[in-house]
Residue frames as a rotation matrix with the C-alpha (Angstrom) as fourth column:
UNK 1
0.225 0.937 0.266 5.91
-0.235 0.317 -0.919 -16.86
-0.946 0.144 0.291 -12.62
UNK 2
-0.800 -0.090 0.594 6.42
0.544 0.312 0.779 -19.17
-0.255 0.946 -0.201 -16.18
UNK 3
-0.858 0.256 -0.446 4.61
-0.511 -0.521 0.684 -18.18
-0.057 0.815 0.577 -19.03
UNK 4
-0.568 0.753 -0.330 2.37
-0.016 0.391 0.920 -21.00
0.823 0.528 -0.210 -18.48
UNK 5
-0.316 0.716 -0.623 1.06
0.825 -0.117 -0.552 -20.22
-0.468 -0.689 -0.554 -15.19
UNK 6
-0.372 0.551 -0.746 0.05
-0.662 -0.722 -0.203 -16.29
-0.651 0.418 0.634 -16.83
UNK 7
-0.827 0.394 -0.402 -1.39
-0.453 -0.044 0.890 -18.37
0.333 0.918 0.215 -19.75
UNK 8
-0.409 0.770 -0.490 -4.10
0.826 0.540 0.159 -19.73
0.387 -0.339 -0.857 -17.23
UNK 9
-0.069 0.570 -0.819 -5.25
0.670 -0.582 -0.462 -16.40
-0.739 -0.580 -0.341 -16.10
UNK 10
-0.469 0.126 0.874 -6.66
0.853 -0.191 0.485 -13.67
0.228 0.974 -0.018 -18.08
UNK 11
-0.938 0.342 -0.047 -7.74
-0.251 -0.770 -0.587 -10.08
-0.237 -0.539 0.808 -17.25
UNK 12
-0.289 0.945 -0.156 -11.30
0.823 0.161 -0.544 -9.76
-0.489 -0.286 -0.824 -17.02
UNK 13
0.823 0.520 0.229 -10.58
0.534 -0.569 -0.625 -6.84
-0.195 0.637 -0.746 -18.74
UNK 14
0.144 -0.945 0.293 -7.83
0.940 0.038 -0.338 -5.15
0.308 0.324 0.894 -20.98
UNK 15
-0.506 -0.083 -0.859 -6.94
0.361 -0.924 -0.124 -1.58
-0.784 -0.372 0.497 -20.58
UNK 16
0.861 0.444 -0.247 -8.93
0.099 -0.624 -0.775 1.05
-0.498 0.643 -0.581 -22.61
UNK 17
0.278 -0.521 -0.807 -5.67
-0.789 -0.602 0.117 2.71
-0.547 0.604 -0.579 -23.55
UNK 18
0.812 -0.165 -0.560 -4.37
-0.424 0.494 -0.759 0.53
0.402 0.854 0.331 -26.99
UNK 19
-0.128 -0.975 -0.184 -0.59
-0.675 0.221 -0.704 0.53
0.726 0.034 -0.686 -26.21
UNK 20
-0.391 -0.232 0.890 -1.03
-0.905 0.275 -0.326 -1.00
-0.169 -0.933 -0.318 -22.70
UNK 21
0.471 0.868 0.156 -3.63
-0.716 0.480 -0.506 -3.33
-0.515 0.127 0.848 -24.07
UNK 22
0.636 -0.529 -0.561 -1.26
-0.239 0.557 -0.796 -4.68
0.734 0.640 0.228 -27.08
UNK 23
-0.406 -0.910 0.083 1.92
-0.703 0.254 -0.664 -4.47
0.584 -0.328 -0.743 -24.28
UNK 24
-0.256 0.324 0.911 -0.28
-0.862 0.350 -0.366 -6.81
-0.437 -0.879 0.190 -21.51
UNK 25
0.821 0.540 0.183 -1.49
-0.376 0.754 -0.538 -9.58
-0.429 0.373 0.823 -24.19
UNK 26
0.548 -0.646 -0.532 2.24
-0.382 0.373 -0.846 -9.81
0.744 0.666 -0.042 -25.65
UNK 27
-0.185 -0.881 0.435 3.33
-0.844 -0.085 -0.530 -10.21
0.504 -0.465 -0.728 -22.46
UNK 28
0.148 0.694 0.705 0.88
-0.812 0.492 -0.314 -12.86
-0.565 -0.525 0.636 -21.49
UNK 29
0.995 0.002 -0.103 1.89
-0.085 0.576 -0.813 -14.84
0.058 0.818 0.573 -24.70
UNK 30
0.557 -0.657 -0.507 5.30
-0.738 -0.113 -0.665 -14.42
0.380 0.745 -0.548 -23.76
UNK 31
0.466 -0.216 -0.858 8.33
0.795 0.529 0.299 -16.10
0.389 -0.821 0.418 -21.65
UNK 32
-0.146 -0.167 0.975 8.96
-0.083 -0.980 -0.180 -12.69
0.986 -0.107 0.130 -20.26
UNK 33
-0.544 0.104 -0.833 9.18
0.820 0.276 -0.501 -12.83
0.177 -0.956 -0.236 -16.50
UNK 34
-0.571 0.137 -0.809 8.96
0.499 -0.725 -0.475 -9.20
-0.652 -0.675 0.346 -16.04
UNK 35
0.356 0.809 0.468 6.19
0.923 -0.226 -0.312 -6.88
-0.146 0.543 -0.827 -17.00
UNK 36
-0.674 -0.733 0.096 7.25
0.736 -0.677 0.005 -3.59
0.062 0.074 0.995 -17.90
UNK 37
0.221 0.964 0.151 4.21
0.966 -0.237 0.103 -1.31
0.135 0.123 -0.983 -17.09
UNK 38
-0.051 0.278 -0.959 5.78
0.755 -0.618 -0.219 1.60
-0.654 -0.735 -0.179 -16.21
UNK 39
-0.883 0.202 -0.423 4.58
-0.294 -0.942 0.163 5.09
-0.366 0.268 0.891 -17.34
UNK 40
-0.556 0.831 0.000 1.44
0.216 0.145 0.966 2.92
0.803 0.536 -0.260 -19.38
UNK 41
-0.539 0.759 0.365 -2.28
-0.842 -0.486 -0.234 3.91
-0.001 -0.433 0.901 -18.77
UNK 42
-0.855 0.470 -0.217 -4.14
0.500 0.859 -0.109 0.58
0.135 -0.202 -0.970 -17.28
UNK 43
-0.635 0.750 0.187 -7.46
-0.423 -0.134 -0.896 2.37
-0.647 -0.648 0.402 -16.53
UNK 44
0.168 0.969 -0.182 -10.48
-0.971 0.195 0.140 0.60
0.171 0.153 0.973 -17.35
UNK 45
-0.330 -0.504 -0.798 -8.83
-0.555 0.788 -0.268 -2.68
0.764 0.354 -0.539 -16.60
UNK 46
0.692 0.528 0.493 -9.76
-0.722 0.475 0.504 -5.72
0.032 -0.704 0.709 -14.46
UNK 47
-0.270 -0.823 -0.499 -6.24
-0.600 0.549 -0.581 -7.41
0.753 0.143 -0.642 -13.49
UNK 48
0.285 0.077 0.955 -7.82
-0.950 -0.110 0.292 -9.01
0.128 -0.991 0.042 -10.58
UNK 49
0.683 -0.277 0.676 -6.05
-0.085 0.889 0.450 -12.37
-0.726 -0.364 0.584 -9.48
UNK 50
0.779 -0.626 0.039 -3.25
-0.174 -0.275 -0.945 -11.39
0.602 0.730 -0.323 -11.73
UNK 51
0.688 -0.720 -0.094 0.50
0.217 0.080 0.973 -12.27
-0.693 -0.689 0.212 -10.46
UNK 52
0.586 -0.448 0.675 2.68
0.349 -0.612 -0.710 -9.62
0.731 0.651 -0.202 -11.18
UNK 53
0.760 -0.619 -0.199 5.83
0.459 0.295 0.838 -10.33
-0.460 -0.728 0.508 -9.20
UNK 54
-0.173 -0.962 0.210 8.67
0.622 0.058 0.781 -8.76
-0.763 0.266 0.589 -9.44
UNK 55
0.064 0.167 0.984 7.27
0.846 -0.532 0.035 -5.89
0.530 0.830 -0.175 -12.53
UNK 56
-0.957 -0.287 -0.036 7.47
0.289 -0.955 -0.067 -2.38
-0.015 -0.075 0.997 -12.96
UNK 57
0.284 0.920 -0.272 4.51
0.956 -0.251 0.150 -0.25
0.070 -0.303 -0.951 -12.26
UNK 58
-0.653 -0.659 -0.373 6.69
0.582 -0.752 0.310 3.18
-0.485 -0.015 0.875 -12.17
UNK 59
-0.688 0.417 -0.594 4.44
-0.488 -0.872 -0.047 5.97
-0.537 0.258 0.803 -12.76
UNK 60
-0.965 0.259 0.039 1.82
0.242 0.824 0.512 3.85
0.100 0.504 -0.858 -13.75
UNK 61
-0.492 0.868 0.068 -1.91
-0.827 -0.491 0.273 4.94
0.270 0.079 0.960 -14.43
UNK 62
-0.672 0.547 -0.500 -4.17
0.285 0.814 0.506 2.60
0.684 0.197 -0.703 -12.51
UNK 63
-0.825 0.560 0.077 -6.71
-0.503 -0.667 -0.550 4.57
-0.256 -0.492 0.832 -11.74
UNK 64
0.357 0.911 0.205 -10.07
-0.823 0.411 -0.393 2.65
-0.443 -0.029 0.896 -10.38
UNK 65
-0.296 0.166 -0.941 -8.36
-0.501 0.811 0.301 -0.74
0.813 0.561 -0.157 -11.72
UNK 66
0.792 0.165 0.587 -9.58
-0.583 0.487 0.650 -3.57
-0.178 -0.858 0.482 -9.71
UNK 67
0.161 -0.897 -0.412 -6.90
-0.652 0.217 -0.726 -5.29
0.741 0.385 -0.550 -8.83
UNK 68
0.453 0.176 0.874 -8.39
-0.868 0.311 0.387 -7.42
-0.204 -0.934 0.294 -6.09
UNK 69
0.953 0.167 0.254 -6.47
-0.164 0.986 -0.032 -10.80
-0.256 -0.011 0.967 -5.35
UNK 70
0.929 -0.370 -0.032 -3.29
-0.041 -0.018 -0.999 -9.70
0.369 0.929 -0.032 -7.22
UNK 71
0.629 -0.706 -0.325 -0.12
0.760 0.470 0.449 -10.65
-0.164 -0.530 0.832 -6.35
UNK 72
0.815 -0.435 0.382 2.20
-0.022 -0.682 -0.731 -7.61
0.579 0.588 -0.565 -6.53
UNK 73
0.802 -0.536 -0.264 5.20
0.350 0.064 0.934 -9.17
-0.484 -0.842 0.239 -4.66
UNK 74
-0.068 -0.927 -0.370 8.64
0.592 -0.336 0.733 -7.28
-0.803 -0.169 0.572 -4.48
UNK 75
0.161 -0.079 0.984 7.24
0.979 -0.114 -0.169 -4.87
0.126 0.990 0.059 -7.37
UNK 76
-0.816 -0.543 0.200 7.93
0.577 -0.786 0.220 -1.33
0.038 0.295 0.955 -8.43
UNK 77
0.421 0.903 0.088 4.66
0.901 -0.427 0.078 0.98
0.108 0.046 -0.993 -7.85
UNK 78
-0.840 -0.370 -0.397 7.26
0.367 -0.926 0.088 4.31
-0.400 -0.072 0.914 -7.22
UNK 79
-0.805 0.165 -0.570 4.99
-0.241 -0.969 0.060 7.40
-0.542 0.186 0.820 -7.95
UNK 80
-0.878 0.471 -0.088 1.86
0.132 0.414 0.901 5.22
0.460 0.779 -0.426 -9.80
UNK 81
-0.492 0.837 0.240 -1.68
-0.866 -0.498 -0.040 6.47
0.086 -0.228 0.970 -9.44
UNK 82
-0.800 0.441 -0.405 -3.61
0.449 0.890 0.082 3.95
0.397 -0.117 -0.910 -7.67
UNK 83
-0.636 0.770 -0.063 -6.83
-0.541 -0.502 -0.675 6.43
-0.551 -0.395 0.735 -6.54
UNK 84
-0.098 0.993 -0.071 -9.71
-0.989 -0.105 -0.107 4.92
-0.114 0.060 0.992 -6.41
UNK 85
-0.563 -0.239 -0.791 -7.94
-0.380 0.925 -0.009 0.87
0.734 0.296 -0.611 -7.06
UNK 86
0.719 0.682 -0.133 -9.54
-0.541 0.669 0.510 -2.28
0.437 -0.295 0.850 -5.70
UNK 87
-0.029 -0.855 -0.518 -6.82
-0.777 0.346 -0.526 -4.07
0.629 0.387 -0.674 -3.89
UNK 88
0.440 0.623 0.647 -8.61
-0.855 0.070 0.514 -5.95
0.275 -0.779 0.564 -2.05
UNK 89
0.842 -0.135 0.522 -6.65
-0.462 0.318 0.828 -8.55
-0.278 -0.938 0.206 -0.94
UNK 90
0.803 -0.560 -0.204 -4.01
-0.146 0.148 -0.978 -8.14
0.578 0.815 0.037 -2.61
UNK 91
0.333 -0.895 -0.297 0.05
0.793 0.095 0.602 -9.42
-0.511 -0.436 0.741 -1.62
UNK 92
0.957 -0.072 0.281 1.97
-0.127 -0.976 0.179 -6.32
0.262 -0.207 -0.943 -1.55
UNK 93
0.623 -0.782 -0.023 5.24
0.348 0.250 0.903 -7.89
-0.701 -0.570 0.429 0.17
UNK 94
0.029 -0.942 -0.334 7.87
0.681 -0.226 0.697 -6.05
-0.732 -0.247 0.635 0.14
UNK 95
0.537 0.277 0.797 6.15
0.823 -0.378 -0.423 -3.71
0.184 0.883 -0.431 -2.83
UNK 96
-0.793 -0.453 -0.407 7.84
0.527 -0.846 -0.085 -0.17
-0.306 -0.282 0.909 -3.44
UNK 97
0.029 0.941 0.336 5.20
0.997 -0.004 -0.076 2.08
-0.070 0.337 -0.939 -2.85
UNK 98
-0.153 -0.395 -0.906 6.75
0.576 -0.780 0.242 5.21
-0.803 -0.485 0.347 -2.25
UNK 99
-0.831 -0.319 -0.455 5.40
0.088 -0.884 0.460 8.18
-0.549 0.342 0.762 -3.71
UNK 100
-0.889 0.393 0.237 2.72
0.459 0.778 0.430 6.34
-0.015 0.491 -0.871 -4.64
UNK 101
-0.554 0.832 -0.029 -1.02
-0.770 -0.499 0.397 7.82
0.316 0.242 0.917 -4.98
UNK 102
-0.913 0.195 -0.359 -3.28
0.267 0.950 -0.164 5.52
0.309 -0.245 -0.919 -2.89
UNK 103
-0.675 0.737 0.039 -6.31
-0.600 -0.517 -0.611 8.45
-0.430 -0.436 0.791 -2.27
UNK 104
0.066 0.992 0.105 -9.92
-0.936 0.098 -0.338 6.39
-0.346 -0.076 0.935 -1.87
UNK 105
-0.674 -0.652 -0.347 -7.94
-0.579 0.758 -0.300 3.11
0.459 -0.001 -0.889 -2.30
UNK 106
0.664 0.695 0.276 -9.50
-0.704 0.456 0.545 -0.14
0.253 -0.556 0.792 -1.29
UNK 107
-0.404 -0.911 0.087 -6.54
-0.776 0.291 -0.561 -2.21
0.485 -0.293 -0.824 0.77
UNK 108
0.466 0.133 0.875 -8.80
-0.858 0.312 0.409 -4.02
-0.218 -0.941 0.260 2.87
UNK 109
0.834 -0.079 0.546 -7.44
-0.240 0.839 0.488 -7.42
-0.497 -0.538 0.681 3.90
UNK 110
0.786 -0.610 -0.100 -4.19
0.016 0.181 -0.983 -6.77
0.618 0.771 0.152 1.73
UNK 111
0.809 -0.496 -0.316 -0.94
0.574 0.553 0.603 -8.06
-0.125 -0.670 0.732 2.52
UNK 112
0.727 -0.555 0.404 1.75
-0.349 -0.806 -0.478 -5.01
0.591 0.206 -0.780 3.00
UNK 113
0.506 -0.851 0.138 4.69
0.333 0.341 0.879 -7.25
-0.796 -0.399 0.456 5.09
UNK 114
-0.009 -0.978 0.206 7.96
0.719 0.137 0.682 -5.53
-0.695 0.154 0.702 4.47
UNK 115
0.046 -0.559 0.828 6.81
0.956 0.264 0.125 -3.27
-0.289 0.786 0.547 2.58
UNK 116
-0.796 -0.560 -0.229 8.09
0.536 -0.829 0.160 0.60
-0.279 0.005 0.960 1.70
UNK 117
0.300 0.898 0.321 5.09
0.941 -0.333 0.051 3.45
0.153 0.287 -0.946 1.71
UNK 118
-0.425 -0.455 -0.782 7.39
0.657 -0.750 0.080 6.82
-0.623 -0.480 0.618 2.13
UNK 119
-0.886 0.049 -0.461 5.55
-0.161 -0.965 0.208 10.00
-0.435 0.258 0.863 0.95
UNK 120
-0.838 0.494 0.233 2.27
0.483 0.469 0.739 8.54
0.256 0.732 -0.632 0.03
UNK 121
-0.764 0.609 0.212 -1.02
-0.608 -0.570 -0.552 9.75
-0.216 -0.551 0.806 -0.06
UNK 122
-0.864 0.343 -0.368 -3.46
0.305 0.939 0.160 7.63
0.401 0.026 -0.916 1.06
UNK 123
-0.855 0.519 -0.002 -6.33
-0.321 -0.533 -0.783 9.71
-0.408 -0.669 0.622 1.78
UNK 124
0.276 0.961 -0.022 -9.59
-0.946 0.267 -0.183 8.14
-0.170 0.071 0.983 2.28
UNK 125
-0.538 -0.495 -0.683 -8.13
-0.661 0.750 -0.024 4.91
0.524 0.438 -0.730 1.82
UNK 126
0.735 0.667 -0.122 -9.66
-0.600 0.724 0.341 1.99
0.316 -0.177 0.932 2.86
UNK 127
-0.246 -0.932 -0.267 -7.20
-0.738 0.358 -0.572 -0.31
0.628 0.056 -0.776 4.96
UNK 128
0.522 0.264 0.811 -9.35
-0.832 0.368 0.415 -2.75
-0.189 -0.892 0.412 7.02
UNK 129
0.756 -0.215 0.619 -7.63
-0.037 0.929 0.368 -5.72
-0.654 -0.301 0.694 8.17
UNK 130
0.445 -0.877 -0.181 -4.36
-0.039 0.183 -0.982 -4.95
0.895 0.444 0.047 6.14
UNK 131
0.755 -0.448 -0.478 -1.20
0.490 -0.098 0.866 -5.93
-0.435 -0.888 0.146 7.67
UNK 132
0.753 -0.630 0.190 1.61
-0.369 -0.644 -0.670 -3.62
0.545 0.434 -0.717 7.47
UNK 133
0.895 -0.438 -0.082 4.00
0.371 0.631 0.682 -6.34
-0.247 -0.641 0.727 9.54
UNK 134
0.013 -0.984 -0.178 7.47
0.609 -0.133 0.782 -4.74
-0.793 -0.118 0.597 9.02
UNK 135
0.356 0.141 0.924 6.14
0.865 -0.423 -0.269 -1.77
0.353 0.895 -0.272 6.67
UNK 136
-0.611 -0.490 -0.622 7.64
0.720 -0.670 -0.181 1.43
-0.328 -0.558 0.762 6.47
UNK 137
0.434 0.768 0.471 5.56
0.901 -0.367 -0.232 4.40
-0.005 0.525 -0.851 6.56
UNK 138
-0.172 -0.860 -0.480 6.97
0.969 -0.236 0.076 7.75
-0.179 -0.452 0.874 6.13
UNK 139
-0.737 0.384 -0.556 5.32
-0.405 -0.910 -0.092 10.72
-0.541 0.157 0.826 5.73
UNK 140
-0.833 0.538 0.131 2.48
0.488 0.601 0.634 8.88
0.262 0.591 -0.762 4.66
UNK 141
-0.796 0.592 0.127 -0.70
-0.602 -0.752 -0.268 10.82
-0.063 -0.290 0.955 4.61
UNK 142
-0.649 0.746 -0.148 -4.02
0.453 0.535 0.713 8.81
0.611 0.396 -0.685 6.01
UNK 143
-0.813 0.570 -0.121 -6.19
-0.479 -0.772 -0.418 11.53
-0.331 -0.282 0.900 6.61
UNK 144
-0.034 0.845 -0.534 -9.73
-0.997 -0.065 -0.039 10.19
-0.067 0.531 0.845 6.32
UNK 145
-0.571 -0.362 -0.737 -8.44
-0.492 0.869 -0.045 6.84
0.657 0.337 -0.674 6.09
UNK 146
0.598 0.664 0.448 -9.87
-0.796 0.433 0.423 3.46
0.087 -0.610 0.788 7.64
UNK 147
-0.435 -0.883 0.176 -7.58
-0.786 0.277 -0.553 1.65
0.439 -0.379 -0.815 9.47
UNK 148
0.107 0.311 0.944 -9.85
-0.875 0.481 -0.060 -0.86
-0.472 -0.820 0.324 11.76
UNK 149
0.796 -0.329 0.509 -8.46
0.017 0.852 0.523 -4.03
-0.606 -0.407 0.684 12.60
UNK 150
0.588 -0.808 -0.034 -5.25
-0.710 -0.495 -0.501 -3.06
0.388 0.318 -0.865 11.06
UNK 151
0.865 -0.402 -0.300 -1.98
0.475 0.464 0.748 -4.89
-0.161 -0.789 0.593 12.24
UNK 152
0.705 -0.562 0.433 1.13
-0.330 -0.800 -0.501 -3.41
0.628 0.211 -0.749 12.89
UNK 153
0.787 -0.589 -0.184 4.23
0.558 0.552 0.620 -5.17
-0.264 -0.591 0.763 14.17
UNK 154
-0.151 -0.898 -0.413 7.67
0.594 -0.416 0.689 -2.96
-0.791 -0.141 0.596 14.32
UNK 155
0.546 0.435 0.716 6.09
0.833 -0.377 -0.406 -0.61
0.093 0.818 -0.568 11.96
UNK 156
-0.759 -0.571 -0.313 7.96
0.612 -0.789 -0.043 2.74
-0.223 -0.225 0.949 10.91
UNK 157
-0.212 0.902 0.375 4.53
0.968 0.247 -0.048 4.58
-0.136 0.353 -0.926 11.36
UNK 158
-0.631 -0.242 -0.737 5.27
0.349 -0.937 0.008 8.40
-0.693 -0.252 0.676 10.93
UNK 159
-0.218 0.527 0.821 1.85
0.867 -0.282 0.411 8.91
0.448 0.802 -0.395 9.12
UNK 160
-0.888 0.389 0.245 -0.71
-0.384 -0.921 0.073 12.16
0.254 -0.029 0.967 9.00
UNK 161
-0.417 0.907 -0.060 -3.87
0.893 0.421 0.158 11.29
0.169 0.012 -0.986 10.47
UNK 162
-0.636 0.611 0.471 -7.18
-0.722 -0.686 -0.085 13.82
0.271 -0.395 0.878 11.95
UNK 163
-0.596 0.627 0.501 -10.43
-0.492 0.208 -0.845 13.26
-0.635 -0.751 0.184 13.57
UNK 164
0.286 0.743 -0.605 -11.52
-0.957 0.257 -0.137 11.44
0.054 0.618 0.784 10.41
UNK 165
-0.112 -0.476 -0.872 -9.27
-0.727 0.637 -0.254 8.87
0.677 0.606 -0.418 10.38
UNK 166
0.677 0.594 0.434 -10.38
-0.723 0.427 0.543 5.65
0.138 -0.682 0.719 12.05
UNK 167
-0.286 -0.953 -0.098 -8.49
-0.700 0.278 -0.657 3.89
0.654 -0.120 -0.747 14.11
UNK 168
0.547 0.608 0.575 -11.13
-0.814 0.547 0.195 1.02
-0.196 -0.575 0.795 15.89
UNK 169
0.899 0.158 0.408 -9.48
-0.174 0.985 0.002 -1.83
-0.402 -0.073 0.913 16.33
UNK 170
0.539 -0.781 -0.317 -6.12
-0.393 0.099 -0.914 -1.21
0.745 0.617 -0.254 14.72
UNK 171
0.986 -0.164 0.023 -3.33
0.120 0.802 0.585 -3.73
-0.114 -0.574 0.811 16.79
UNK 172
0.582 -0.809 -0.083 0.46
0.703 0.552 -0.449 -4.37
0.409 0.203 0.890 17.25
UNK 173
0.453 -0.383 -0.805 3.38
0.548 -0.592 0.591 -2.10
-0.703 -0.709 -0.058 17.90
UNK 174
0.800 0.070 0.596 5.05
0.443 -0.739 -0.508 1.14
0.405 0.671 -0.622 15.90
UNK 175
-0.300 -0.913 -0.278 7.85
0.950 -0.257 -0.180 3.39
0.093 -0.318 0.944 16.19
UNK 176
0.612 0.462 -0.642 6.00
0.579 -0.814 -0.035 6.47
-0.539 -0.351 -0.766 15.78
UNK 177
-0.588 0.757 -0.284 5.71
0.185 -0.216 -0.959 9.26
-0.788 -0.616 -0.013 16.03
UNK 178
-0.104 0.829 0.549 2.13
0.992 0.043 0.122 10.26
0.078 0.557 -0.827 14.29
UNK 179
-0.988 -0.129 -0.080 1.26
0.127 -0.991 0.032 13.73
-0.084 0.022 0.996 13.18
UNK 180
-0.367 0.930 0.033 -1.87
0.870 0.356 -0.342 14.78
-0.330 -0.097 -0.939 14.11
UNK 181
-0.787 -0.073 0.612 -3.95
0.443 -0.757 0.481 17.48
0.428 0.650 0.628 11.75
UNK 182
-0.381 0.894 -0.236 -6.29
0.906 0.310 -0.290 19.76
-0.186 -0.324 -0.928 13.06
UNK 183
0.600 0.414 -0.684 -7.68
0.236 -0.909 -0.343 22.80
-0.764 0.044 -0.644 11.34
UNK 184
0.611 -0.792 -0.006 -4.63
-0.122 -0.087 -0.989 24.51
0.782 0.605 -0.150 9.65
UNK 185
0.264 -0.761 0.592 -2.26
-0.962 -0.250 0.109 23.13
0.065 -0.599 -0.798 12.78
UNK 186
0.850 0.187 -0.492 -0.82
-0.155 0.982 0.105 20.02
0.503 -0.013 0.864 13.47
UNK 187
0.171 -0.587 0.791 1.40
-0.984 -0.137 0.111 18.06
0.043 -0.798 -0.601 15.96
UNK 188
-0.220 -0.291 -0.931 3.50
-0.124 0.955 -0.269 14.90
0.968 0.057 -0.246 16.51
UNK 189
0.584 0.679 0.444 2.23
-0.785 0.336 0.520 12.63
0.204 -0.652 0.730 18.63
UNK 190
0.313 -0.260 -0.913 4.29
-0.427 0.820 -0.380 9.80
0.848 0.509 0.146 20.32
UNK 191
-0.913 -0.312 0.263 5.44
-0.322 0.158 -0.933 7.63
0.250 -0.937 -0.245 23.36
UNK 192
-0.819 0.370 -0.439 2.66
0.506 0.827 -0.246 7.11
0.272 -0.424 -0.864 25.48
UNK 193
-0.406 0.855 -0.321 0.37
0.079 -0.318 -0.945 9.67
-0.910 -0.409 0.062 24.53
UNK 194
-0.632 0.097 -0.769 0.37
-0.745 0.197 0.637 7.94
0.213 0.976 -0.052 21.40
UNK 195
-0.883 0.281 -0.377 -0.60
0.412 0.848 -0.334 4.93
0.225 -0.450 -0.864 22.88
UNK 196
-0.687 0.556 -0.468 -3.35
0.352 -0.308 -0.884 6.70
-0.636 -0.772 0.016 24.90
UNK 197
-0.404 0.498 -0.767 -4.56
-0.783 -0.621 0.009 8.82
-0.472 0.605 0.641 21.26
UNK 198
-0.770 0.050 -0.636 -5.12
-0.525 0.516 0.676 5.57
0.363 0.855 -0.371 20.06
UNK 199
-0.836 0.459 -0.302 -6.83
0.549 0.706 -0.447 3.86
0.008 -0.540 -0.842 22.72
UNK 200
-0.448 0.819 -0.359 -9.47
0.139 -0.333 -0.933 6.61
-0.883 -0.468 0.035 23.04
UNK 201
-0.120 0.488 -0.864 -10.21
-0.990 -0.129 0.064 5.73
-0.081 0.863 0.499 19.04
UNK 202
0.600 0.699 0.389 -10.50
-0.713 0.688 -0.136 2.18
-0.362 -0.196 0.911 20.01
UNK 203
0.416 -0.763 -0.495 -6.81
-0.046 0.526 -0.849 0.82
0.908 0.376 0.184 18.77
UNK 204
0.893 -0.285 0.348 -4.69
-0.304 0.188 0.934 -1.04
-0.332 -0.940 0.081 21.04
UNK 205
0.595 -0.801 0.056 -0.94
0.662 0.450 -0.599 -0.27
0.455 0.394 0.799 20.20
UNK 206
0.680 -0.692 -0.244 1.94
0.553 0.265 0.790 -0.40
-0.482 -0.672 0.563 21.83
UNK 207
0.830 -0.540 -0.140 5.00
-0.471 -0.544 -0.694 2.24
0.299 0.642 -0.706 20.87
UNK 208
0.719 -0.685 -0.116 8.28
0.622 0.559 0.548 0.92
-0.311 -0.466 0.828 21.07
UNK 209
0.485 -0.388 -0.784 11.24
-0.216 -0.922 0.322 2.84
-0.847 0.014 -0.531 21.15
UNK 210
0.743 -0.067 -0.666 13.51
-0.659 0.104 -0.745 2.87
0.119 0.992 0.033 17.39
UNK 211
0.908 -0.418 -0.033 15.87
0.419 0.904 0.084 0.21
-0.005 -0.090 0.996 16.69
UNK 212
0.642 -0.725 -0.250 19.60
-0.651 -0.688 0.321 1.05
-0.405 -0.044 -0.913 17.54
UNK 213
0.413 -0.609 -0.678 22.40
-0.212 0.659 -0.721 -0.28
0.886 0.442 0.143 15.31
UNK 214
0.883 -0.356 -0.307 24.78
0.459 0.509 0.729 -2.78
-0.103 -0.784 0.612 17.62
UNK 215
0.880 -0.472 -0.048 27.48
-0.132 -0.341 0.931 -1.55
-0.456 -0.813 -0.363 18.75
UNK 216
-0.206 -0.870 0.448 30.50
0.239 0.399 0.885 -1.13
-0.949 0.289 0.126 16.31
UNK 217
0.259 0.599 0.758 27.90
0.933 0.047 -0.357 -1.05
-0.249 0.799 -0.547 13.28
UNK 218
-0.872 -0.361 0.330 29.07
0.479 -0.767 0.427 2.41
0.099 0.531 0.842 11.03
């Protein structure tokens, strides 16, 4: 993104915290490609329809921004507090999200192709109609979460779900397996009484077994 495509958009709002505030308007004024957000405190902000390719987000405070519309392709989110964010349709591709803080998130109709969600908590999240089209999940926790009409296409899906977590309408295929919580116990699910746990919450996916390297491959 040039400097003069960021000089046609404008937050709707700056951050509260000063530094971030001064570091987000110099960078808007600059020819900086990359933002550097990480460790700064964005809350109170409105970045929505912001395109913030390719920045850092590392440990990043964005708690409750909206960030609906925003482009956050092939960035850095490692270990940044997103509880409580608007992302409503936001691009995601190929984001690192890992470690990330996604609890009471709003994802719906955001675009996660390709991209990396290992150790996250996403509880209560809000995921209708995202696609997670070649996303890895990995220990991802969506307890509580809302999955319906989801897609999922070769997905590494080794989340945490329970009897909150809705799963109407969620589509495609997974590697599995899924840990189900109940009480203080819990159990992996996979194969084809994955398939079956889903279907009797109203998702229709398909497990498939993991990819094997070819033959020769180290």
């Amino acid at each position: 993104m040039s400097s003069g495509i960021r000089k046609n958009w404008k937050p709707a709002a700056l951050p509260a915290d000063p530094a971030a505030a001064k570091q987000l308007r110099e960078w808007l004024a600059s020819e900086e490609y990359n933002l550097n957000g990480m460790g700064r405190d964005f809350r109170g902000a409105d970045l929505s329809g912001g395109d913030f390719s390719n920045c850092w987000f590392t440990d990043a405070v964005l708690i409750d921004v909206r960030l609906v519309g925003a482009s956050f392709y092939r960035a850095d989110l490692q270990s940044a507090d997103l509880t409580g964010a608007d992302l409503t349709s936001a691009d995601l591709v190929k984001a690192n999200l890992d470690e990330a803080v996604l609890r009471s998130a709003v994802l719906d109709g955001a675009d996660l192709v390709g991209a990396s969600l290992s150790d996250v908590d996403a509880r209560g999240a809000s995921f209708r109609g995202t696609r997670f089209i070649g996303a890895e999940l990995l220990d991802t926790d969506m307890r509580g979460s809302d999955l319906s009409d989801a897609v999922v296409e070769e997905n590494y899906f080794e989340i945490r779900v329970d009897d909150t977590t809705v799963l109407r309408g969620l589509r495609g295929t997974v590697f599995g397996p899924v840990t189900v919580v109940s009480d203080e116990s819990s159990r992996e699910v996979g194969g084809a009484e994955l398939e079956a746990w889903i279907s009797a919450r109203g998702g229709q996916v398909q497990v498939i077994p993991p990819r094997r390297p070819a033959v020769g491959t180290p």
